[in-house]
C-alpha positions in Angstrom: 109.8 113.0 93.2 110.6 109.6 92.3 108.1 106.7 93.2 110.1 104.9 95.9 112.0 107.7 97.5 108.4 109.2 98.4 107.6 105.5 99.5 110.7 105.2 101.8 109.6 108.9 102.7 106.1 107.7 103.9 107.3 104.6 105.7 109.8 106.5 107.4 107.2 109.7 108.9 105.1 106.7 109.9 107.7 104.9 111.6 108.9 108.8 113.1 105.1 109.2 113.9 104.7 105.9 116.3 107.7 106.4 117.5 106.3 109.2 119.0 102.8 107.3 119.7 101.2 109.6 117.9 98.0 108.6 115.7 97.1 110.1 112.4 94.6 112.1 113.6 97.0 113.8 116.4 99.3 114.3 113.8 97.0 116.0 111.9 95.8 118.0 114.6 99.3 119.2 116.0 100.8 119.7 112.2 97.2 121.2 110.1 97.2 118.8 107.2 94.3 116.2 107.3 94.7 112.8 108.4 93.4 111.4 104.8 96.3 114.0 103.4 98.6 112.2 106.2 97.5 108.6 105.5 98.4 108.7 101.2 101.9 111.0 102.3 102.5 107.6 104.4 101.6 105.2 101.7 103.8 107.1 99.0 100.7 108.2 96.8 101.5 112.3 98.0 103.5 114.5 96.9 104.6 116.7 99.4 106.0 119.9 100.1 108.6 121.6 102.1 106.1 123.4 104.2 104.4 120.1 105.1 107.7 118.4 105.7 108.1 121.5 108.7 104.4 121.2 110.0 105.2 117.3 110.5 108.6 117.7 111.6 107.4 120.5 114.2 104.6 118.4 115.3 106.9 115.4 115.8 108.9 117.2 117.5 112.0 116.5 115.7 114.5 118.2 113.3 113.7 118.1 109.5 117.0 115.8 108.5 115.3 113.4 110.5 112.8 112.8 108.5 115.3 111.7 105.7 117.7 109.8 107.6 116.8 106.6 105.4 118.2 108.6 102.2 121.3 106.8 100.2 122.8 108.0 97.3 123.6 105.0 95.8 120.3 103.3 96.8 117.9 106.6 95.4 119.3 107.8 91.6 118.0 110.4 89.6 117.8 109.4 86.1 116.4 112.1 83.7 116.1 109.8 80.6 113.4 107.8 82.8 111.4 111.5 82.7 111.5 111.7 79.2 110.4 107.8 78.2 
């Protein structure tokens, strides 16, 4: 995933996250990953997967295209000579 799409992903599930005044640790409570797993998916150093995408979407009670609302196709560009350099 690239670098600054799974930033953008992070600031957004934290911005979802207080939004809901929810902490890090009730997030982690209510979705089952740990709140140091929660804190690096915030600050972009995670990768993550679909099934933690649910578990936080579930626990924030919202739908999972929420969670990537702040996606632009011009902005985020997949570039596959950039995997090979």
């Amino acid at each position: 995933m690239c670098n600054i799409f799974k930033e953008e992903l992070g600031k957004n599930i934290k911005l979802l996250r207080n939004k809901a005044k929810m902490t890090q640790e009730i997030l982690a409570l209510e979705s089952g990953i740990s709140r140091s797993h929660i804190a690096m998916i915030e600050l972009g150093k995670r990768d993550i997967t679909v099934s933690m995408l649910f578990k936080i979407s579930r626990a924030l009670k919202i739908t999972m295209d929420k969670l990537f609302e702040f996606d632009n196709l011009d902005k985020y560009k997949f570039d596959i000579e950039e995997i090979y350099k």
